[in-house]
C-alpha positions in Angstrom: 6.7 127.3 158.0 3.4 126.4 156.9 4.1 123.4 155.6 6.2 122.3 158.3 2.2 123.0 160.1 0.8 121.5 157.5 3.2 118.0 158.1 3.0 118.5 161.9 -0.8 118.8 161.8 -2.2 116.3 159.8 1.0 113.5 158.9 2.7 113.1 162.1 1.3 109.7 163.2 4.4 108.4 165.2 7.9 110.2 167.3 9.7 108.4 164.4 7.6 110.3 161.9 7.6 113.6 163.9 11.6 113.5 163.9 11.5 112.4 160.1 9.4 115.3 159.2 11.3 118.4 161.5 14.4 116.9 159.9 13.1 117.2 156.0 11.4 120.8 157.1 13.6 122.6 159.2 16.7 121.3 156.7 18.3 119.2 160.1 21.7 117.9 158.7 22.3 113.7 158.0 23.5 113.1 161.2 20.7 114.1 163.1 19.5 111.2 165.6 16.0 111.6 165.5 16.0 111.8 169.5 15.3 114.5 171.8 19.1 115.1 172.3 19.8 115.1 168.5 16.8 117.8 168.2 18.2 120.0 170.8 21.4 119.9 169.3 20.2 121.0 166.3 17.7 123.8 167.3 20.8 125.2 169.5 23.6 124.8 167.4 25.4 123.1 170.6 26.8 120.0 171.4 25.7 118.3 174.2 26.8 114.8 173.9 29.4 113.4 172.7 27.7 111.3 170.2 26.5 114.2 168.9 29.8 115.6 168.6 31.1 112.7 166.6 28.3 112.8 164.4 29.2 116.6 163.4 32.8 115.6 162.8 32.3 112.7 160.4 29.4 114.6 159.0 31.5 118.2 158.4 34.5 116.1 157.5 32.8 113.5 155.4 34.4 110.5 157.5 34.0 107.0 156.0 30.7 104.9 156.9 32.8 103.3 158.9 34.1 105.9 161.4 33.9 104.6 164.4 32.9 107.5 166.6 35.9 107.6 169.0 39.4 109.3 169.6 41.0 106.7 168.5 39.3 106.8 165.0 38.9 110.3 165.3 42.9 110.6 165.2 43.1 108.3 162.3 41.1 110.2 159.8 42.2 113.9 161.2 45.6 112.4 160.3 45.1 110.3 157.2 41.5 111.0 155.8 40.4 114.5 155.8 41.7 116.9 153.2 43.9 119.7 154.3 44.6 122.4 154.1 41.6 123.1 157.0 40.7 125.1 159.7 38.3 123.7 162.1 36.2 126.3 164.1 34.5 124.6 167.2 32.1 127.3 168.1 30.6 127.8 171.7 33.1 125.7 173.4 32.3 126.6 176.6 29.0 125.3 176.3 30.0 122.1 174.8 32.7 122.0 177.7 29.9 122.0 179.8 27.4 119.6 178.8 30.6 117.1 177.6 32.7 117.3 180.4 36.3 115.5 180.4 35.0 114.5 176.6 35.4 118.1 175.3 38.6 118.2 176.9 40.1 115.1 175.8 38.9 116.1 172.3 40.5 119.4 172.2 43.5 117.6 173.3 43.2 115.3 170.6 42.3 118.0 168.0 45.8 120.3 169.1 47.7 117.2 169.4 46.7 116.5 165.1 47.0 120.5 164.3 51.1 120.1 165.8 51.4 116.7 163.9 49.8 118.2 160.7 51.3 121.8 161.2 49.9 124.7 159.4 48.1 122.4 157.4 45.2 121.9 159.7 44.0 124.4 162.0 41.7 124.3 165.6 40.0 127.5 166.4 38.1 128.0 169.4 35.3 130.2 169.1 33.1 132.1 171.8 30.3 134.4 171.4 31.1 137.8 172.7 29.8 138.8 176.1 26.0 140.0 176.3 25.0 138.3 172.6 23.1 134.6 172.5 25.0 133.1 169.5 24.3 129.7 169.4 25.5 128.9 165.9 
């Protein structure tokens, strides 16, 4: 942490280099937006936007470049891309369920429709913290 005040205090000339340097200190991971959305996402371990969403699944699943961020293409590489056996945990749905709306829905949907197609070859898990703990990851 004291380089991270070290970088903040004396190299942080611009929001772009703020964002550049909290990503390369705090270890952020390659999809991170460098916005104030992105950073919240990544200080709470939550989704809250469906971008960012996307940008966990192509980065976790190591979609192509070319990905292109929707159900759509999300289908297509759950189905044909990704390699299975796997278990996908989406943690603190409720939360995400929340700030996404219909989205999380319609991506869950999406996600159960590929673990039937796929069968015991690829697995959703929905995962809540337990009542009374602050588990954000």
């Amino acid at each position: 942490m004291n380089a991270l005040w070290d970088c903040l205090t004396k190299d942080v000339t611009s929001t772009e280099a703020l964002h550049r340097i909290l990503k390369d200190q705090l270890d952020f991971p390659d999809y991170y937006g460098e916005n104030l959305n992105a950073l919240w996402d990544c200080l709470t371990g939550w989704i809250t936007s469906t971008e960012a969403l996307h940008r966990i699944l192509k980065d976790q699943l190591d979609f192509p470049d070319y990905y292109g961020e929707n159900l759509n293409a999300l289908w297509d590489c759950l189905t044909g891309w990704i390699e299975l056996p796997l278990t996908l945990v989406w943690k603190n749905f409720e939360a995400s369920q929340k700030a996404l709306g219909s989205d999380a829905d319609d991506v869950l949907e999406l996600l159960q429709e590929a673990q039937e197609e796929l069968g015991n070859r690829f697995v959703i898990q929905i995962d809540q913290p337990s009542a009374g703990t602050t588990d954000r990851h």
